[in-house]
N, C-alpha and C positions, 0 to 999 in steps of 0.2 A: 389364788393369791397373787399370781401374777408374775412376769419377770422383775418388775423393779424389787422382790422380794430377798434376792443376794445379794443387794448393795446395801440392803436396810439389816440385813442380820450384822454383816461385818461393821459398819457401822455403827448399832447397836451395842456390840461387844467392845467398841473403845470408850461410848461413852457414861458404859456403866457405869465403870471406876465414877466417873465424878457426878455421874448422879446418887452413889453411894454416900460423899461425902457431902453430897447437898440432901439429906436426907435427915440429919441433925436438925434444919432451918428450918428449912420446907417441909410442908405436908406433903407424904408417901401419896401414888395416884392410887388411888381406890378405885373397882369396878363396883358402879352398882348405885343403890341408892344414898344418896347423902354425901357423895363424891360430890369433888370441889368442881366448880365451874371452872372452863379452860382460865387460864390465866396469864399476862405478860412473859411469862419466864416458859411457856406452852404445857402447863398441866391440861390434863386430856380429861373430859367426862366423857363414861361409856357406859351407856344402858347395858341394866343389870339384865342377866338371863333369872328373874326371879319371881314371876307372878305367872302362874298355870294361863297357857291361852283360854278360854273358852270357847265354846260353840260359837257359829259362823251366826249362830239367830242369837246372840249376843251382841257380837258385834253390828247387829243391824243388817238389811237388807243391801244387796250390791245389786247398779244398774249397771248396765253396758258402757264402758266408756269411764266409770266412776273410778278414781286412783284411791287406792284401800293399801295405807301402811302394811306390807307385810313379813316385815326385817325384824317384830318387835311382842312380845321380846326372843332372843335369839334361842332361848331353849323353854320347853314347858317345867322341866322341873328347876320344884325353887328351894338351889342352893345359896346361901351365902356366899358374898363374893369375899375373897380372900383380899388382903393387901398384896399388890405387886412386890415384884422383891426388885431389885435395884436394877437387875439384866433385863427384867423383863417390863418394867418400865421405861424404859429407853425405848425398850425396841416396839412397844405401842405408841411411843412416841412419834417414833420414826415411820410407824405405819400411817399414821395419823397425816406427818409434815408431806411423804411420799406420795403416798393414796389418796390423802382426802378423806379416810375412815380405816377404823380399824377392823377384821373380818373378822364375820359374827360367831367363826369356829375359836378364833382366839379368847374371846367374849367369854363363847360359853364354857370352854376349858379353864377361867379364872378364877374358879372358886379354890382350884387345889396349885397350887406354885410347882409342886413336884410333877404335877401329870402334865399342866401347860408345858414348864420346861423340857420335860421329855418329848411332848408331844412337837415342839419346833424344833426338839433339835433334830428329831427321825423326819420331819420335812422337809427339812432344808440340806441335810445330808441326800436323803434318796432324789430329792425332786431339781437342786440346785448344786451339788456336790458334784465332782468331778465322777463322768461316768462314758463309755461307750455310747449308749444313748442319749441324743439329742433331747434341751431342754422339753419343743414339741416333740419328742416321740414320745417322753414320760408322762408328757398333758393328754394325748391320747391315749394312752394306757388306763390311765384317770378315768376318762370320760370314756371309754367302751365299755371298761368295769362297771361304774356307776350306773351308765344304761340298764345292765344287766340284773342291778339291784334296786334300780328305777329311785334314786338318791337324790332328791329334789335339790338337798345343796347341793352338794358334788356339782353335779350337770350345769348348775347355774352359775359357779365361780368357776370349773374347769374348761367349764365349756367357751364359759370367758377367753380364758388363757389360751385356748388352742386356737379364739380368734387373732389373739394379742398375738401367739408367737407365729403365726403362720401368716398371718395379712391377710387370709381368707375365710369372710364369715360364713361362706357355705361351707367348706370344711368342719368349720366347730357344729351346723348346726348336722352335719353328715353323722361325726360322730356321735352326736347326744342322740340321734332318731336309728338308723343303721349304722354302723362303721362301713357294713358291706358294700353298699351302693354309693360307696368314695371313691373316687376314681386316685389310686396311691399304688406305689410301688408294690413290690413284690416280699420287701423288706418290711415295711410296714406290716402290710395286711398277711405275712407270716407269724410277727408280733404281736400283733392284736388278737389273732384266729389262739393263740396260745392262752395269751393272758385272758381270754371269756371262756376259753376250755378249763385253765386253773380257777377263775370264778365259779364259775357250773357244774363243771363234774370232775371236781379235784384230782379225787380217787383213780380217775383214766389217765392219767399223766402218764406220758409212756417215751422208753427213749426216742423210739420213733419219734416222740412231737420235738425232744431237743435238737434231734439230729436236724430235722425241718430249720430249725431255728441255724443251726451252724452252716447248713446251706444256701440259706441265702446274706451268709456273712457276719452272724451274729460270733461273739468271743464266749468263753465259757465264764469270763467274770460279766459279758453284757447278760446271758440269760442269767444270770444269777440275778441283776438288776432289774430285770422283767421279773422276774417272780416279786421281789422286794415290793417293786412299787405296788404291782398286782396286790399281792397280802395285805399293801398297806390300805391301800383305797377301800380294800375290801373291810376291814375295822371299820373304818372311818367313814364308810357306808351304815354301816350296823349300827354305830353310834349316835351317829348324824340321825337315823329315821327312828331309833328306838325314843331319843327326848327330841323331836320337831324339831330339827334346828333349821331354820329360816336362816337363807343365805342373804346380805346385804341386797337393797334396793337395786343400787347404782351398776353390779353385773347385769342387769336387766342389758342394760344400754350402751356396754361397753362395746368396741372396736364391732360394731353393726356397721 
């Protein structure tokens, strides 16, 4: 989702208030089908997560070279999409003005208000919230974990992100294939050797592995934050591959 993604939360949270009270006039944005087309005042249309993919021999034969929509729809199963609630249409708004598109994890979390909200606020706390760890250390954490649970979105929007926040697209594509063979610190690749061990074989967690972790610098509230995000990507792994969820087109192409 990106760095401009804490300017767009804070942001979002002033102008709910008045998108509350323009919510009397205006039509509420709707996810899904029979939402309003964008409009002068910037209502947002977003394809609904709600028509089961089918087979690839449905969609027809792919040649080499042939461009095959693959963002749509963002989850197989079909939930009804919920009305936005006033926070959180701002802040697709602002995804929308920021980005250029809204992410298709947010999409598919819209059928329920209470799990989306939950769902951005444990993002934006762990991933954008004030922490010992660096914005990229967290995106790599992301994308080593994902690797390990071979997380088609994950890899494709985080892997994004480690290109965004690092300036270097060998690095994002280091961590989506190996983490190992990146040539990074000793602090890093302590970090990550942790957070694919709390991935993979939970159960071995041992103090040995945090002591590791305070030796080369880490704080007792930073490995708490390695574990957090670790946990969290790891869900959001699960979730993400249990309904297909198809990460936006446009990460294809970013900061390459």
């Amino acid at each position: 989702m990106g760095k401009v993604m804490g300017k767009i939360m804070g942001k979002a949270e002033k102008t709910a208030r008045g998108a509350a009270r323009r919510a009397a006039t205006k039509p509420a944005l709707r996810v899904g089908k029979g939402a309003p087309a964008p409009t002068a005042a910037g209502g947002v249309e977003i394809q609904a997560p709600s028509r089961p993919r089918d087979s690839g021999a449905a969609r027809g034969p792919v040649t080499a070279g042939q461009a095959v929509p693959d963002d749509t729809p963002a989850i197989v199963l079909d939930l009804p999409p919920a009305k936005l609630s006033p926070a959180m249409e701002a802040y697709f708004k602002k995804c929308q003005d920021k980005l250029g598109f809204v992410p298709n994890v947010l999409v598919a979390y819209a059928f329920d208000m209470a799990k989306l909200e939950s769902f951005v606020a444990m993002y934006n706390d762990l991933m954008l919230g004030p922490s010992g760890l660096s914005k990229l250390e967290r995106e790599m954490i992301a994308v080593a974990v994902s690797s390990q649970n071979r997380c088609y979105y994950c890899l494709t929007a985080h892997g994004a992100a480690v290109r965004q926040y690092s300036g270097n697209p060998l690095l994002g594509e280091q961590m989506v294939m190996n983490y190992r063979v990146a040539r990074i610190g000793k602090r890093e690749r302590a970090m990550l050797d942790f957070a694919v061990k709390l991935t993979t074989q939970p159960w071995s967690v041992e103090e040995d592995d945090r002591e590791r972790l305070r030796r080369v610098g880490f704080s007792e509230r930073d490995i708490w934050d390695i574990a957090a995000v670790t946990g969290f990507f790891n869900m959001s792994n699960r979730v993400a591959s249990a309904t297909d969820m198809r990460p936006n087109m446009v990460y294809h192409g970013m900061e390459r």
